[in-house]
C-alpha positions as CSV (number, residue, x, y, z in Angstrom):
1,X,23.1,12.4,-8.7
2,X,20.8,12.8,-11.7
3,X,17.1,12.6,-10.5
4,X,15.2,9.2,-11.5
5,X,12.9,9.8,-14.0
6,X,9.2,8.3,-13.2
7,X,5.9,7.5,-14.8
8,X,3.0,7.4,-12.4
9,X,0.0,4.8,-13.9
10,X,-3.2,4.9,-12.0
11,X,-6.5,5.3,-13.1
12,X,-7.7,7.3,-9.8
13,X,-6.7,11.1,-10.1
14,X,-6.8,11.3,-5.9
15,X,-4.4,8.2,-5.7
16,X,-1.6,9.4,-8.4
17,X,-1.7,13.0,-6.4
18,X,-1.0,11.1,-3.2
19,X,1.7,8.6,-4.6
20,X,3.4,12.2,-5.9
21,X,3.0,13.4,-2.8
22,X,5.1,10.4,-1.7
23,X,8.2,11.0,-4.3
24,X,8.4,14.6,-5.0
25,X,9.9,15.3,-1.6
26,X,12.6,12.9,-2.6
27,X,15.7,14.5,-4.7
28,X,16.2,11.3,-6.1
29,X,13.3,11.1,-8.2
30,X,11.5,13.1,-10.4
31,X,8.4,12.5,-12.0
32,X,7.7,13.0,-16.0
33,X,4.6,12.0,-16.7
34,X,0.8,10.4,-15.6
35,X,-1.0,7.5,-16.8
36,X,-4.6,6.8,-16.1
37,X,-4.5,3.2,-17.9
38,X,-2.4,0.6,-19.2
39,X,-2.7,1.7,-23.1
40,X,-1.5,5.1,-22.0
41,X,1.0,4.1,-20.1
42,X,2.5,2.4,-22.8
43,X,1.9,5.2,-24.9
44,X,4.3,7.3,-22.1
45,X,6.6,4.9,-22.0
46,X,7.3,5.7,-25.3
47,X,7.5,9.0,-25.7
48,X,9.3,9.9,-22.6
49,X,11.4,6.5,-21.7
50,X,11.2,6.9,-18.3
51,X,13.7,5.1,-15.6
52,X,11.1,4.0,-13.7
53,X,7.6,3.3,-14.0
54,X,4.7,2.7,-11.1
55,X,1.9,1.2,-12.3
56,X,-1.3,-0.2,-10.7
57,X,-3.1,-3.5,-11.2
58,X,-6.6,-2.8,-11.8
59,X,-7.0,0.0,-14.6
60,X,-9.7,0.3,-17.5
61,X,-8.6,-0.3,-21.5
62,X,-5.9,-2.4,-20.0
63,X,-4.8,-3.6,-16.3
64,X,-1.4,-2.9,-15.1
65,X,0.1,-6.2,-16.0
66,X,-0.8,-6.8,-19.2
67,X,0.7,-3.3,-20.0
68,X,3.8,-4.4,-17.6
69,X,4.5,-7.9,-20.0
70,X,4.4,-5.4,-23.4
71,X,6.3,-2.4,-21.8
72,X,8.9,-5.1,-20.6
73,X,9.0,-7.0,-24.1
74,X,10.1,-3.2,-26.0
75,X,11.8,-1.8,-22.8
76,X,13.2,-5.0,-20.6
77,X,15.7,-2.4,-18.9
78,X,12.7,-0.1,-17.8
79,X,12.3,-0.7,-14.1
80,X,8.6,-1.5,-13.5
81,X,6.9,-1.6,-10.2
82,X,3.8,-3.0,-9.7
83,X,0.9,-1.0,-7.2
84,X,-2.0,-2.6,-5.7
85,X,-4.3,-3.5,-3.2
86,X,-4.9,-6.6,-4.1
87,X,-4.1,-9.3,-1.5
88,X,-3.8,-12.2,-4.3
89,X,-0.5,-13.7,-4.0
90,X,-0.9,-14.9,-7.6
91,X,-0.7,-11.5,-8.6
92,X,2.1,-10.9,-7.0
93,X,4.1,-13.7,-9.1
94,X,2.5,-13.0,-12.3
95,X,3.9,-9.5,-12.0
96,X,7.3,-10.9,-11.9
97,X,6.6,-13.0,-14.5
98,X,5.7,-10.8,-16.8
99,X,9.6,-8.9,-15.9
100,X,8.2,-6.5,-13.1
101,X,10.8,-5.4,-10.7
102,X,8.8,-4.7,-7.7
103,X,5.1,-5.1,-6.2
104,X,4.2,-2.9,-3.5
105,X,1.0,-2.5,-2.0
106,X,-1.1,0.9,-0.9
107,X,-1.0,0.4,2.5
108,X,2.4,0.6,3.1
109,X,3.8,3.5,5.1
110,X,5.3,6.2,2.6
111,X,8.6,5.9,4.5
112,X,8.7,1.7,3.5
113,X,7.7,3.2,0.1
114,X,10.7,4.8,-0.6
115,X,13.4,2.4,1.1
116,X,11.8,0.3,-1.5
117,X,12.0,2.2,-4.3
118,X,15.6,3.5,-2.9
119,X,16.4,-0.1,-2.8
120,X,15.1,-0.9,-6.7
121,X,17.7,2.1,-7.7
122,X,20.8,0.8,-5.9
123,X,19.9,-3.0,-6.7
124,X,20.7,-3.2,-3.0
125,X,19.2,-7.2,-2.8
126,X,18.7,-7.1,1.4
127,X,15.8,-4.3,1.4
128,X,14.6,-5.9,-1.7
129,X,14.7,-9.4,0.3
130,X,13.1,-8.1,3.2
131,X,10.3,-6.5,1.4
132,X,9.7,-9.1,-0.3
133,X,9.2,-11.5,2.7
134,X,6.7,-8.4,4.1
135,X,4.5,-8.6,1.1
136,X,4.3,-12.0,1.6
137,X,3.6,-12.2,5.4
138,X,0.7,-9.4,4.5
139,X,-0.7,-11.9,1.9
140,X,-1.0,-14.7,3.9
141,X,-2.3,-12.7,7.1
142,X,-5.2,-10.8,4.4
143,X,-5.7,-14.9,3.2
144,X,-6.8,-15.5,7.3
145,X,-8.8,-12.6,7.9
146,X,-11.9,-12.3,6.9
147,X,-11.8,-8.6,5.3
148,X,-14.1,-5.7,6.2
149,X,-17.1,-5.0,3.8
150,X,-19.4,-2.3,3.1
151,X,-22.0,-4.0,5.3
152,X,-20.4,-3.3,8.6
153,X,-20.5,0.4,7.5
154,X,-23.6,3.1,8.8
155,X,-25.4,4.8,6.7
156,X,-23.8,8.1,7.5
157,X,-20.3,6.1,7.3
158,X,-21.2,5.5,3.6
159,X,-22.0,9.2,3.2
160,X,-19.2,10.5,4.5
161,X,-16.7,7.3,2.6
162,X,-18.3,8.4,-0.5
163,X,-17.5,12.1,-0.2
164,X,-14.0,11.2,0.7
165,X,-13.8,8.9,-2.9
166,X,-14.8,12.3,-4.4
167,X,-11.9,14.0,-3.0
168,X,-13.8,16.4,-0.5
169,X,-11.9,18.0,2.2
170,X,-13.3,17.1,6.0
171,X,-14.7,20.8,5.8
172,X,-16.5,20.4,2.7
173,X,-18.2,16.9,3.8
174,X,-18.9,18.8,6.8
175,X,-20.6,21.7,4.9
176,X,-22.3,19.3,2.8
177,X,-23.8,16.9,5.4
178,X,-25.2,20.0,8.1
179,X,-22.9,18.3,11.1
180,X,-19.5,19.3,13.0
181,X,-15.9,19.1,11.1
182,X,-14.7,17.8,14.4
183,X,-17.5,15.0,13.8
184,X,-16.4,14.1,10.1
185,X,-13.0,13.6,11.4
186,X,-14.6,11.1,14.2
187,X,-16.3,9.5,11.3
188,X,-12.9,9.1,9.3
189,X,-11.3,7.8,12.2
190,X,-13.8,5.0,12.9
191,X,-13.8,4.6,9.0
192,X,-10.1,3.6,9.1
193,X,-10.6,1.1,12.4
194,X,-13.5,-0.3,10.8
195,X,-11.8,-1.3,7.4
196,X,-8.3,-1.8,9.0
197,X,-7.1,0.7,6.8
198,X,-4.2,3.2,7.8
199,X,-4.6,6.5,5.8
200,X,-7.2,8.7,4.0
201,X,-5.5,7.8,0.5
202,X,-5.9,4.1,1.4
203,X,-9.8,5.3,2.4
204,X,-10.5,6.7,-1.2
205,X,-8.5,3.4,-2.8
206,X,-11.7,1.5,-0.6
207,X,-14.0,3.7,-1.4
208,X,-13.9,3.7,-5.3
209,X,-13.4,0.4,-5.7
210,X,-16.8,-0.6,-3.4
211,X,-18.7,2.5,-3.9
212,X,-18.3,3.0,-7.9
């Protein structure tokens, strides 16, 4: 099969390495290009006419779904999925509004990521269904919760979540802050219990939208 051809859209450098980190281990896609906003995203979508484009919500110059409604308008056969960690259902709808073929958020396992994205390729409507019906059940469970803040953090917890937004390995935070690697990875582990969060990428997500 001819590989799928993929844009990337995120503003964060550390998030579009992991989501590549995701796909490029699959034989089914293969990615052409990287957008850090919605303007250049469009501008990609242009020039290279992807398959396939995965964009994220909250970008500067313009936000992943006002770039989805125009890329649809001059592409409507362009498969767009939307990436976020919001936990607004409204955003969720609007994306499909605006002709988006998918929404998946962050803090999904890589695994669901690609049965997704699988599922997208071969129009197969069940996984599609089912995902769908996940999103929403995370909406409405994130709607009951009362989420984690920066509050319920140390001091040294913000250190070290602030390193890890700068893309420092556990041996350079170590290095940095004068303590143990075995205690940074301590840290990072009570980081991810704290903020109910599941993976270091995830951690960084947190980190430069609270921290920045």
């Amino acid at each position: 099969m001819v590989p799928y051809r993929l844009l990337i859209a995120d503003d964060h450098p550390h998030a579009r390495q992991a989501i590549r980190e995701i796909l490029e281990g699959d034989p089914l896609f293969s990615i052409v290009g990287q957008a850090k906003n919605g303007h250049e995203a469009i501008q990609l979508c242009e020039e290279l006419v992807p398959d396939m484009l995965l964009i994220d919500i909250e970008m500067p110059v313009m936000n992943g779904l006002e770039a989805t409604k125009l890329i649809k308008e001059k592409f409507p056969y362009m498969k767009v999925i939307i990436l976020s960690v919001s936990d607004h259902v409204g955003d969720l709808f609007t994306a499909i509004q605006y002709g988006a073929q998918g929404y998946l958020l962050k803090n999904m396992d890589p695994d669901e990521w690609l049965q997704y994205l699988h599922s997208i390729v071969d129009g197969s409507d069940r996984v599609s269904r089912d995902m769908a019906s996940k999103l929403l059940y995370q909406f409405r469970e994130r709607d009951l919760q009362n989420t984690p803040t920066i509050s319920s953090l140390t001091p040294r917890e913000k250190e070290i979540l602030l390193l890890v937004s700068e893309g420092r390995t556990n041996k350079q935070i170590a290095e940095q802050l004068f303590i143990a690697e075995n205690t940074v990875k301590n840290h990072i582990k009570n980081l991810l219990e704290k903020l109910e969060l599941e993976n270091r990428v995830q951690l960084a997500s947190y980190a430069v939208k609270f921290l920045h």
